[in-house]
N, C-alpha and C positions, 0 to 999 in steps of 0.2 A: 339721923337721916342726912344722908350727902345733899348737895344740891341739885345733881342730878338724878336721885331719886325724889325728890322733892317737885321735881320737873315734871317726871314720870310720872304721879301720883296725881299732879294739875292735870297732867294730860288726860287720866284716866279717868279721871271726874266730866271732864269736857265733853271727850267718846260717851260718856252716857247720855251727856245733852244731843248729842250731835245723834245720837241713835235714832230719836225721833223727831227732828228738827224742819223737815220736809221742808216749803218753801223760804223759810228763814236762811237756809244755806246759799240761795241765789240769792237772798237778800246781801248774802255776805259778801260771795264774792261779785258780785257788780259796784259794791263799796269797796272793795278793795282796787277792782280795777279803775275806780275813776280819784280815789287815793295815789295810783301809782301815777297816772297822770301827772296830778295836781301837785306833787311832790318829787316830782321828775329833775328838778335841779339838783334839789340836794343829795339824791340818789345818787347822780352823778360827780357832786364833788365828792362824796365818800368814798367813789369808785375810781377818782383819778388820784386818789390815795395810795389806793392797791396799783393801778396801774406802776405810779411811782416807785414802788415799794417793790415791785415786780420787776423792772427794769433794775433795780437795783442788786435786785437777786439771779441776773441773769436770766430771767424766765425766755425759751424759745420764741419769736416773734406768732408760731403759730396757738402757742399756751397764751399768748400777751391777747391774742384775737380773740381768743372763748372768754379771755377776763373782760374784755371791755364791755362796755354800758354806752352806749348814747341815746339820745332823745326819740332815736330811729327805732332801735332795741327795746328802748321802754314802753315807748309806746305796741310795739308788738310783745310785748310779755301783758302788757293791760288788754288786748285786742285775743290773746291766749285765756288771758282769766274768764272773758267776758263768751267765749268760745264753749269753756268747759262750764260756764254758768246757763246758757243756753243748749246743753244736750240734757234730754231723760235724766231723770231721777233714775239710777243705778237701784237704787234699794226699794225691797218690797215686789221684787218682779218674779215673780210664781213661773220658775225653770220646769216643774214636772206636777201633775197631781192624778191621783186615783182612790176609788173608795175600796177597802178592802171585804173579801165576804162576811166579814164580823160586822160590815157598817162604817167603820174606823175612815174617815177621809183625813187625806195624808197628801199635805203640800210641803213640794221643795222651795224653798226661797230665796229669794239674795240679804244679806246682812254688810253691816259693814265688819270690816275686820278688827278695828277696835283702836289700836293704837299704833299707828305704822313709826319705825326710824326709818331716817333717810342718812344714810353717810356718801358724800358727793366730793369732788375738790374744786376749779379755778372756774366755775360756771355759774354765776350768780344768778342769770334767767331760771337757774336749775329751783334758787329757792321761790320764786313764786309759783313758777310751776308744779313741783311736787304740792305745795300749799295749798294749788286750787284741787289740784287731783284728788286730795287724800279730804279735803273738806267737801266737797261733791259726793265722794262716796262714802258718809256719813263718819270718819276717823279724822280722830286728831291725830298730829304729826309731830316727832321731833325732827328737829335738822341738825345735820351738822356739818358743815361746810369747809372747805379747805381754810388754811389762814392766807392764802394769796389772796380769798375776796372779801378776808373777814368784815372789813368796812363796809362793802357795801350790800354784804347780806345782815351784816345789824341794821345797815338803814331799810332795806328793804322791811325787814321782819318788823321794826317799829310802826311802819306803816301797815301794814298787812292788820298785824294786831287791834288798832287802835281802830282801823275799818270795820276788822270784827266786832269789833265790842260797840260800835256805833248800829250795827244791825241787830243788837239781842241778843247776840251770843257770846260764851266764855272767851276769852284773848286768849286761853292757854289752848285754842285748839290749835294754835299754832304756836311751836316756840323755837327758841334757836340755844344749840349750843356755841357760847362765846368763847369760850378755853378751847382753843384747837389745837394745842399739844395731846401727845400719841396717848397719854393717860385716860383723855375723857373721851379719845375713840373707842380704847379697848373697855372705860366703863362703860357707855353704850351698850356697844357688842352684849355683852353681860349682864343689860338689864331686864334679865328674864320677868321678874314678878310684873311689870308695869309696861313692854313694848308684847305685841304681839304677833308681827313680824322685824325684820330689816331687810331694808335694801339697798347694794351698796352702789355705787353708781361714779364709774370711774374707769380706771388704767389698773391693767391686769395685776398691779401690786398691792394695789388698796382692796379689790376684791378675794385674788389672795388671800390676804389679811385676814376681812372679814369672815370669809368660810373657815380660817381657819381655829380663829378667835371665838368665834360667836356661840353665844350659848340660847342664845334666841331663833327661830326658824329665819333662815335668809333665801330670799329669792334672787340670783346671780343677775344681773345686766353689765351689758357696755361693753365688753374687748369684743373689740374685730379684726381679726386678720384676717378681712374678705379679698375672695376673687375672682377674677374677671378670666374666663379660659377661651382661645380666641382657635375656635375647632375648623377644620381642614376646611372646609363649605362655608366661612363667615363670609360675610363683604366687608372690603378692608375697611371703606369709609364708616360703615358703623361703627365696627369695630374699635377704632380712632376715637368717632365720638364718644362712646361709652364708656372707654379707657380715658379721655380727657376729661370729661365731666365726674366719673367716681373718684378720681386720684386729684383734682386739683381745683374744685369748686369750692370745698370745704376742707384742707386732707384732715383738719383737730379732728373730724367728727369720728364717730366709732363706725359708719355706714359709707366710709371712704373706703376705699379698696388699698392694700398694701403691696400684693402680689399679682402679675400678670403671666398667665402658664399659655404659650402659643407653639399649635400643633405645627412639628416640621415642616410637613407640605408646603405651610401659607405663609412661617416666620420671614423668608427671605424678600414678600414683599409687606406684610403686614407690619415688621420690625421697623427698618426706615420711616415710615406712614406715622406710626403710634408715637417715634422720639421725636420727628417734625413738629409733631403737635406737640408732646409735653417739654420743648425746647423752648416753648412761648413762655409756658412759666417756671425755667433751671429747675426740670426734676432731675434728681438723682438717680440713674440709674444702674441696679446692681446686678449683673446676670450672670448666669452660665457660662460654660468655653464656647458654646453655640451663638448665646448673643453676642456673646464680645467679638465673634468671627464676623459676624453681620452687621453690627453694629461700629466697631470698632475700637481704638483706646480712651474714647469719649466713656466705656462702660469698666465701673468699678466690679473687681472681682468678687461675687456673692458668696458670703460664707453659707453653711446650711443654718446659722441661729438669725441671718438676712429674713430666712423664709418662714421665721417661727415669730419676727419681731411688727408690733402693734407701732408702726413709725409716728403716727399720727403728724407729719410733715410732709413736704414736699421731696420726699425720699420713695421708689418705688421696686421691687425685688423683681425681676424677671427670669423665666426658664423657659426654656424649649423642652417641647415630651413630644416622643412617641407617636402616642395615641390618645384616645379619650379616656380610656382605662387608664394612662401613667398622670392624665391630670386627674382623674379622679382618686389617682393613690395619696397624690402628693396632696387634696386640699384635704382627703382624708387624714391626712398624718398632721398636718399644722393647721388647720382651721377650728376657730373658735366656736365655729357652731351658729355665727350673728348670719352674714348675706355673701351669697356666694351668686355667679353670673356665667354663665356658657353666652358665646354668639356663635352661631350657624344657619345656616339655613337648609339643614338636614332635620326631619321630623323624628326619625329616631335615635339621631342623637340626641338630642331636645328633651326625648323622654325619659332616654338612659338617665342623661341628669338630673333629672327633675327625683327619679326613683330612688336612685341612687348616694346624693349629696345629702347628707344629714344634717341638715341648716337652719335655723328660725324661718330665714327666708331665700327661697332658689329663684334664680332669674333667668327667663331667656329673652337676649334680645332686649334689655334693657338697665339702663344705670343700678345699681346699689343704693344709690344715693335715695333711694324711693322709702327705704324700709323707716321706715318715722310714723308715728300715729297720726297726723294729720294730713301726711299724703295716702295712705291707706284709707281716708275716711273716719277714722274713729276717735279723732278730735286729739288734742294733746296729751303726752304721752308720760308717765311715770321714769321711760326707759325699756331698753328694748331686752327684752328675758333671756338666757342663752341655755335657761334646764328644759328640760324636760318636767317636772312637775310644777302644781298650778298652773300656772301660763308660760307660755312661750313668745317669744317676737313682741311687735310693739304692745305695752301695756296701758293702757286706755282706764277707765271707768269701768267697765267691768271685769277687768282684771283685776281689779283693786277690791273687791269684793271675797267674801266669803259665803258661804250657806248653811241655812238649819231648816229641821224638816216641821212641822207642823202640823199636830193630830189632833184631828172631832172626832169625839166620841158623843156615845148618851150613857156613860153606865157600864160599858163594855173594861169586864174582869179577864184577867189570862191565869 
């Protein structure tokens, strides 16, 4: 048995404890969060390791920002744990029930899913996160982490465990893969007998990967090529702000916008407006023959793979269309399916797109930046889904779930 079947196998011993563990799991994780706390320096110096290590490696200043850790950070990842320790019990919540004319009563239920993997890269909040999620909703977890944060997701996971095991429960419900060469991803991927789903959570290449690799069920998150379409009837100053808050608040985030599509009519005063603003913080911008005519030789010329690419920097792709129909061709053709945004203040077109856009999450008249589980309400987030089955959009606590149905009988033969 490898070691990471070995892992698998802790794990799968765990998920059974954790199947009926009921308030022992908030016992856990309020121990972990006051863990992260209390062990918050060291965390940190394991994390100015990677920092180092990362700067060494060239990492982009905006990859260097998703690695970093401070006491500000940690204490909001312990302020996360303590969040998802205070919602519902996910498990045990009777979705459907009815008696059938034989007598036979027959309830649908919530379960947990068993053993979840997590394959993630340069985002260490990502490892207590997914940790609190997947131990709330009764599954153990494997992790396994980029190697830009590997230090500071072993000190994290040291902690985590050691909290567990302080509240009565198995360490193994959470464990970390420490070998982050490409072998012990694609083992993962492949460990059908012992993970019950994956999830991969990352940049269009790693996800890639995983759907293509995986011999275990995967649920997609993370790529975003969203966008912001600024229709003949917007108001420029919205407009502006919605365009400078989704493109440069966050750009790492996958719920940043990449593309901006502005219908002719309004570009000639909307364009000027939109680069004033993103001038404040040197975005990139790449456009059309149209915007470069409005804009100027400030704008680099955008190739069509401009409009297809996840920048996740302060880099941003521009086009002029038409109409609402040629933005709606184009986010048709390159959109990844995460948060897509119309501003107008035209009511039918509002609802064209809304009908129309095929997206986790469609917006009028407001940021991208919104689509996260804890601005939706549904508390912290596994990641945001981009299929179509099981769930979609931010995945929460009940997303993380599975079902079985449950029959009474007295006696009753077929």
């Amino acid at each position: 048995m490898t070691q990471l079947e070995m892992m698998g196998s802790n794990a799968k011993h765990a998920a059974r404890v954790l199947m009926n563990a009921g308030a022992k799991k908030d016992e856990a994780l309020f121990a972990i969060a006051k863990a992260l706390k209390e062990n918050a320096s060291e965390i940190i110096k394991a994390n100015e390791a990677d920092i180092e290590n990362g700067k060494a490696a060239g990492l982009s200043e905006s990859l260097l920002d998703r690695l970093k850790l401070d006491e500000g950070r940690i204490l909001g990842m312990a302020e996360g744990v303590s969040q998802v320790a205070a919602q519902p019990d996910p498990i045990g919540k009777v979705i459907e029930g009815r008696t059938l004319k034989n007598g036979l009563q027959i309830e649908k239920i919530t379960v947990p899913m068993g053993v979840i993997g997590i394959i993630y890269e340069a985002r260490p909040n990502v490892t207590s996160d997914a940790a609190a999620l997947c131990l709330k909703a009764g599954s153990a977890v494997i992790l396994r982490g980029g190697k830009e944060a590997i230090n500071s997701n072993k000190a994290i996971t040291a902690v985590m465990r050691d909290a567990i095991e302080s509240a009565g429960l198995p360490r193994d419900c959470v464990a970390l893969v420490t070998d982050t060469t490409r072998q012990s991803a694609t083992e993962l991927m492949q460990l059908s007998e012992y993970l019950d789903v994956l999830i991969p959570r990352g940049g269009a290449g790693l996800i890639k990967s995983v759907v293509a690799n995986a011999k275990v069920p995967v649920i997609e998150t993370g790529v975003g090529n969203c966008h912001v379409y600024v229709d003949a009837s917007a108001d420029i100053q919205m407009a502006t702000d919605i365009v400078y808050n989704a493109k440069t608040s966050r750009p790492s985030v996958c719920n940043a916008i990449e593309t901006v599509l502005v219908h002719k009519d309004i570009a000639p005063e909307a364009l000027p407006a939109i680069k004033a603003a993103l001038d404040k913080k040197n975005v990139e911008i790449r456009g059309c023959e149209k915007t470069q005519e409005i804009l100027g030789d400030s704008v680099i010329p955008a190739t069509e793979n401009d409009y297809a690419v996840e920048f996740l920097d302060y880099i941003l792709a521009v086009r002029v269309v038409d109409s609402l129909d040629a933005a709606l061709d184009h986010i048709a053709k390159y959109s990844t399916g995460h948060s897509e945004c119309i501003v107008t203040s035209d009511y039918r077109s509002a609802n064209r797109f809304t009908a129309c856009v095929d997206s986790a999450a469609v917006y009028v008249n407001a940021s991208t930046r919104f689509t996260d589980g804890g601005e939706f309400g549904l508390g912290a987030e596994i990641g945001i889904s981009t299929q179509k089955l099981h769930a979609r959009g931010p995945m929460g606590l009940n997303e993380l779930t599975s079902m079985k149905f449950v029959i009474r009988g007295d006696g009753q033969i077929r």
